[in-house]
ROZA-852977 format. One record per atom (N, C-alpha, C, O): x negated, y, z negated. Coordinates in steps of 0.1 Angstrom, whole numbers, plus 5000, padded with zeros to 4 digits. Layout:
XYZ ...
This chain:
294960935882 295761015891 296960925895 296760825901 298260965891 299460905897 299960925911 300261035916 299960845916 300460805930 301960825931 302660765923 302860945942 304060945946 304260795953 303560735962 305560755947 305760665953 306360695968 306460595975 306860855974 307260885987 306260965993 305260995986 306561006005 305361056013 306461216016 307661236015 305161286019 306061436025 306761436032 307461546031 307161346044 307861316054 309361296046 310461366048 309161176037 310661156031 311561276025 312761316028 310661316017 310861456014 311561556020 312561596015 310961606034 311161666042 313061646041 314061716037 312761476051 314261416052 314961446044 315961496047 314661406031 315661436023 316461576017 317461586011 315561656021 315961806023 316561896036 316962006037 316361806043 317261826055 318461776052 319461856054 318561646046 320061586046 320761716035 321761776038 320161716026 320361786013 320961916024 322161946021 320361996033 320562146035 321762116047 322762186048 321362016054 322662036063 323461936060 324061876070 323661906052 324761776052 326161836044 326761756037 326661966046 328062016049 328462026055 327962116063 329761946058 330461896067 330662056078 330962156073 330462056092 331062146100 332662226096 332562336091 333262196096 334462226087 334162356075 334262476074 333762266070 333362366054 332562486057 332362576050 331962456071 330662556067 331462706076 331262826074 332362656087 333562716094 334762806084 335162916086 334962736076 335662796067 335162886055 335962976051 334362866052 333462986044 332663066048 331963126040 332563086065 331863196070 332963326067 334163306066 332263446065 333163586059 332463636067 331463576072 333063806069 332963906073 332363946062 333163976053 330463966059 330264036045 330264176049 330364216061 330264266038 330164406042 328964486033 328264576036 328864416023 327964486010 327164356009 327664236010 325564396006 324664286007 323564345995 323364455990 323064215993 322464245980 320864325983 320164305992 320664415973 319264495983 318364425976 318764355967 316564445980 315764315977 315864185978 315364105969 316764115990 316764025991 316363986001 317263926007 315263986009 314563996018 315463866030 315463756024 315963876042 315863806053 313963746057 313063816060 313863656056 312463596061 312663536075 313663506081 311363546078 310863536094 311363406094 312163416103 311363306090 311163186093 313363106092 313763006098 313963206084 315163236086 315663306099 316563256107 314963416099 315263476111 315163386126 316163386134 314163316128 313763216136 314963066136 315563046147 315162996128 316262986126 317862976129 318462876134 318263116126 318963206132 318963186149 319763096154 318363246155 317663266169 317963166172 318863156181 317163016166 317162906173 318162866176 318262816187 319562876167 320962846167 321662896180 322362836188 321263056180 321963126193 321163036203 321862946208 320163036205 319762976220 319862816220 319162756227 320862746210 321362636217 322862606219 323462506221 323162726219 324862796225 324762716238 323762706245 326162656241 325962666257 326062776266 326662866260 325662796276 326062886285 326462836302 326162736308 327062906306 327662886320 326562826326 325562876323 326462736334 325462626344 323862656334 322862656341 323662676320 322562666315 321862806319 320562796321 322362896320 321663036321 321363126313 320663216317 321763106300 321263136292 321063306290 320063356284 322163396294 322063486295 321363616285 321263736287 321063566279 320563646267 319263696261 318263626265 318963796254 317763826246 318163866233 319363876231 317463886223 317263906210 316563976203 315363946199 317264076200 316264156192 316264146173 316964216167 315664096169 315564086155 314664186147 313464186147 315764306135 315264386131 315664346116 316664296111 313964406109 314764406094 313664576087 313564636076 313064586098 313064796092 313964856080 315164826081 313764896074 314864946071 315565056076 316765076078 314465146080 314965296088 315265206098 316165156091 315365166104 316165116116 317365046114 318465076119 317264966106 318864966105 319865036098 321064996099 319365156090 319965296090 320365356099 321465416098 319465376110 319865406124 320665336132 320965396142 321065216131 322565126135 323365166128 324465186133 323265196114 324865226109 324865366114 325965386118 323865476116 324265586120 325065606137 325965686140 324465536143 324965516153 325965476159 326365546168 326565326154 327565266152 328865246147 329165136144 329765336145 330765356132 331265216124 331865196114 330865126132 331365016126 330664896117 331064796112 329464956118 328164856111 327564966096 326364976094 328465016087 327665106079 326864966074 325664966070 327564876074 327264746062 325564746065 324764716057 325364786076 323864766080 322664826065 321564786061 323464926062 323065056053 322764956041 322265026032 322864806037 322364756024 322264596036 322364506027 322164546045 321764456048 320364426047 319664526045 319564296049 317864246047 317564276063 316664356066 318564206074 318164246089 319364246098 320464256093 319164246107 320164236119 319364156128 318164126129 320864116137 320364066151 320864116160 322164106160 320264176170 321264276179 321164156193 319964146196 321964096199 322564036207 322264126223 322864226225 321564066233 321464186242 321764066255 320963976258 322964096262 323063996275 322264046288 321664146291 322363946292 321764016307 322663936318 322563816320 323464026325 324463996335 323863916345 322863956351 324663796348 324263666355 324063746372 324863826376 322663706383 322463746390 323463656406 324363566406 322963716413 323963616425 323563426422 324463336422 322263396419 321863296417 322563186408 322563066409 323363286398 323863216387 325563276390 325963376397 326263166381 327963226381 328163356372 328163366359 328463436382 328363596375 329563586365 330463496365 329363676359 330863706347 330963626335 331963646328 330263556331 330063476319 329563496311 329263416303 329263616310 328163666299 329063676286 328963636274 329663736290 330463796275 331063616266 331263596254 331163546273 331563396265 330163346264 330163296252 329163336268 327463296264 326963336254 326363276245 327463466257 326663576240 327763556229 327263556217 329163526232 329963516219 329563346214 329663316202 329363276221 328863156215 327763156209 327763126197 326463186214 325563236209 325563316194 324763296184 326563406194 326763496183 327363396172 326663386161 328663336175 329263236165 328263156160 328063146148 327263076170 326162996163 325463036151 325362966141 324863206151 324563286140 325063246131 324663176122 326263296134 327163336118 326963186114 326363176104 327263086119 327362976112 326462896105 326562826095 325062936114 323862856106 323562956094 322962916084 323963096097 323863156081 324363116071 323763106060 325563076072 326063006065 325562926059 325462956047 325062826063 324462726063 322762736051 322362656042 322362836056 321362886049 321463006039 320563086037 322763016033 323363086022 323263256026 323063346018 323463256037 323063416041 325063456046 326063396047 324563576046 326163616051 325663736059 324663806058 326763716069 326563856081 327863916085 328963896080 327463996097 328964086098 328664076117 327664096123 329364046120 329164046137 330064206141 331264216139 329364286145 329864396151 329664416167 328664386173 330964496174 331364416183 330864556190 331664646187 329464596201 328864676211 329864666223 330864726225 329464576229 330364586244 331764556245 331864456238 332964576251 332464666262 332664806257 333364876264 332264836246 332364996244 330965076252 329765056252 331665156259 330265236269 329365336260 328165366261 330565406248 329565496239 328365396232 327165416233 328965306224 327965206212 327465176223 326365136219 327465146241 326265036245 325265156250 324165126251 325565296252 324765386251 323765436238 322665486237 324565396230 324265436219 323165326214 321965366212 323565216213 322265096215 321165046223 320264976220 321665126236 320465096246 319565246242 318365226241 319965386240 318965416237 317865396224 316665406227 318265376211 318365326201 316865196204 315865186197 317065116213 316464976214 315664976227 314864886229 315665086237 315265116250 315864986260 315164936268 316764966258 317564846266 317364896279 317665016281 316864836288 317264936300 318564816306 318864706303 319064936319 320164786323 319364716341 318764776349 319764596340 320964576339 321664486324 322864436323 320364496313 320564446300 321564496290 321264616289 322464466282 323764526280 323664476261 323964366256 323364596255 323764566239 325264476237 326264536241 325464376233 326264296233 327264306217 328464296216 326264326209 326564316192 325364316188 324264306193 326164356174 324864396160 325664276152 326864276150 324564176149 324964126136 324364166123 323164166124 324664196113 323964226105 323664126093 324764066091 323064096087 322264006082 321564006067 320664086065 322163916056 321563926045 322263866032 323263806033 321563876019 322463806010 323963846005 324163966005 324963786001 326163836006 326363905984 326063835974 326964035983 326964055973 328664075969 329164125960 329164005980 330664015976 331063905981 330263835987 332563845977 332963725984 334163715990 334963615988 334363835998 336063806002 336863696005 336263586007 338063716005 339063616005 338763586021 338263656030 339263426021 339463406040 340363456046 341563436042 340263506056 341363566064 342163476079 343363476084 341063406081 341963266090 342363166087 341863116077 343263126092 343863016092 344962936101 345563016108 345362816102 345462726113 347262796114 348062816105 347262796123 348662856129 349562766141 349762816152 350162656138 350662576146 351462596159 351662526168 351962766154 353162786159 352262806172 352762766182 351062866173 350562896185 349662796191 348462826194 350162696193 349362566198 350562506209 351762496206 350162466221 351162386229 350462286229 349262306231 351062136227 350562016230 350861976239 352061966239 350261936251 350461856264 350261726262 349061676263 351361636257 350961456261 351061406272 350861296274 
């Protein structure tokens, strides 16, 4: 019987370095807006988890943490987001979604910060997708009152919890061009 000369630990490490060791930058610049996703390409729980974990280490206003998560990969259900939604058909060939649901900060906490909590949260998504070769589409629920009706019945959201966005979620079967980029003209430097 031959003996590894490393133990599973190293291994581990070394596949960590291996999976995250693209530079922030890179991983910023190759995030896309997918729209068409490859079908049979299952989102896994352990991706999905992942995912989640990234949103909830978003900052948020004094650590409040406004948010919940709903993680779907049904299929009839995320047929019923694109039907619902006019802006998420992409849902119609995605593996899952993450539907983003705030919960408006109480007197206890600094009210009004939700919508920058959940959008940080949301950017974290896209980015560790990235990261984990997934592509998504962030579609934008609030503050539209029809889609947040349309999502709270859809999810039984009750309020004062507020469908925030649908991301949708999966292997990406297209590769559009990038659409951002650094714009100087709109930058003021204060020395």
């Amino acid at each position: 019987m031959k003996v590894c000369p490393i133990s599973a630990f190293e291994i581990i490490d070394t596949l960590k370095v291996f999976c995250y060791n693209t530079p922030m930058n890179e991983i910023i610049k190759n995030r896309r807006s997918i729209r068409k996703f490859e079908s049979g390409k299952p989102v896994t729980r352990e991706q999905l988890d992942q995912l989640l974990e990234a949103a909830m280490l978003a900052p948020s206003a004094c650590n409040s943490r406004p948010w919940e998560f709903i993680a779907v990969t049904k299929r009839e259900t995320l047929d019923e987001i694109a039907r619902v939604h006019p802006y998420a058909q992409m849902c119609k060939t995605a593996s899952a979604a993450i539907i983003v649901v705030a919960i408006p900060q109480t007197d206890e906490k600094p009210a009004g910060y939700f919508p920058q909590d959940c959008g940080a949260a949301t950017q974290n998504i896209l980015l560790e997708a990235v990261a984990l070769g997934l592509g998504t589409c962030w579609c934008g629920v609030y503050p539209r009152d029809e889609r947040i009706a349309d999502l709270r019945k859809l999810f039984n959201i009750n309020e004062p919890k507020i469908p925030f966005c649908v991301i949708a979620i999966g292997t990406p079967a297209e590769e559009p061009n990038a659409r951002g980029f650094f714009e100087k003209a709109k930058v003021t430097y204060v020395d």
